[in-house]
N, C-alpha and C positions, 0 to 999 in steps of 0.2 A: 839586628837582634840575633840572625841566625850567625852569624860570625863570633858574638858573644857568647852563647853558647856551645860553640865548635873550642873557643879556648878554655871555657868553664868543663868541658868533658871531655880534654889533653891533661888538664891538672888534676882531674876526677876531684875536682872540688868546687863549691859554690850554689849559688842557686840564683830563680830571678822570680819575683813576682810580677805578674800581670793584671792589673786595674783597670777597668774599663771607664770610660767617660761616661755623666752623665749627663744628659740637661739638667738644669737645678729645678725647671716645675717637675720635675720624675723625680728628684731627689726623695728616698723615703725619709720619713719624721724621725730624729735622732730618739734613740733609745737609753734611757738614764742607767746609769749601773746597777742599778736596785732589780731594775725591771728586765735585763740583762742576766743576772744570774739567779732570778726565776724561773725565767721562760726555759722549757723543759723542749722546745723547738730550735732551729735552725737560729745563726742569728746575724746571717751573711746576707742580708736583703740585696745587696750588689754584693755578685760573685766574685773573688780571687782567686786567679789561678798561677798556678805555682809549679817551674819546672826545676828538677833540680840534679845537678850533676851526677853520675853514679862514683862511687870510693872505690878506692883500691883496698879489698880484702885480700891480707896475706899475698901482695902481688898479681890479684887474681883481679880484673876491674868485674864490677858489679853494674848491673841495668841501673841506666837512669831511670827517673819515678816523677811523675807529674800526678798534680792535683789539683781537685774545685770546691772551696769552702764557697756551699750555695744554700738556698732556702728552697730549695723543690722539693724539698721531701726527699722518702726513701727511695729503692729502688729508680734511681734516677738513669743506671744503664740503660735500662729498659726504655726509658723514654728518648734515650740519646737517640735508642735502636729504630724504634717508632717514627722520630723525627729524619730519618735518613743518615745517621753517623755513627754506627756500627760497630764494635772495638773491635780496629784492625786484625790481621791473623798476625798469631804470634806474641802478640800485648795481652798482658795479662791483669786483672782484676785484683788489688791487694784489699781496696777498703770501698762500701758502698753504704755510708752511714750518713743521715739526717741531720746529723748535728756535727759529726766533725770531718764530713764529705768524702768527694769520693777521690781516691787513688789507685792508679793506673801505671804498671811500668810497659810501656815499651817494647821491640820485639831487641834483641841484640843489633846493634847496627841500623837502627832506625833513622830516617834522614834527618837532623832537627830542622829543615824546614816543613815537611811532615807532619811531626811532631807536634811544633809550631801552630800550622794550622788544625790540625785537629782541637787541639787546646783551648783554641781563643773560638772555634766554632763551636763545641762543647761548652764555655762558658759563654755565648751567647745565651742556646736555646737554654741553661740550666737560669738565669736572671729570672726574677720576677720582676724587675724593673724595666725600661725600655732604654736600650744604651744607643749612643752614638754610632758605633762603629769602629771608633778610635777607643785605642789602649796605651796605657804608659807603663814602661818597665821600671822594673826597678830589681838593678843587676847588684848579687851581692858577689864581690870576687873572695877567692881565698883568700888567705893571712899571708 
């Protein structure tokens, strides 16, 4: 994975999602569209998280940016902080929203396996569901 991303941010393009496994009796109750663009809450009952290459602006490469579309609620840094996972020094806070989660870039030169780990532990404790352990990517390369 970290290889895949070491080439996804040489081309400063791409991105990968991260799915977590579930058991299927943890599986939560599928939610009908109706009931989906109601709900004025969260609607990631199994979290995604989402690393994604930084671009090249004007020649200039830009921080990569990782995220966790989760159901914990707001302020969910905070509870990272509480649970022992801290935002590194350096990484900074872009978005910490309920519904369309939180985003986080990075310090400059940060190691993606670092990265890496931080990510997939931060989407552990953010789950309201009970996951495996196991994740599967899914690597989008440039064009």
């Amino acid at each position: 994975m970290v290889a895949a991303m070491d080439e996804l941010r040489t081309a400063h393009d791409g991105w990968v999602n991260l799915h977590p496994q579930v058991r299927p009796e943890d599986e939560p109750p599928a939610r009908s569209g109706l009931t989906t663009l109601l709900l004025a809450g969260p609607v990631h009952d199994v979290p995604v998280c989402t690393w994604v290459a930084g671009k090249l602006v004007r020649q200039v490469p830009q921080r990569d940016s990782i995220g966790i579309q989760h159901a914990a609620g707001s302020r969910v840094l905070g509870r990272l902080d509480t649970a022992g996972l801290a935002l590194p020094d350096g990484w900074a806070l872009v978005q910490d929203h309920p519904r369309r989660g939180l985003v986080v870039t990075p310090a400059s030169g940060a190691e993606n396996a670092t990265v890496l780990a931080w990510l997939l532990e931060a989407g552990t404790i953010l789950s309201v569901v009970r996951l495996t352990g196991e994740w599967q990517a899914e690597v989008h390369l440039p064009l």
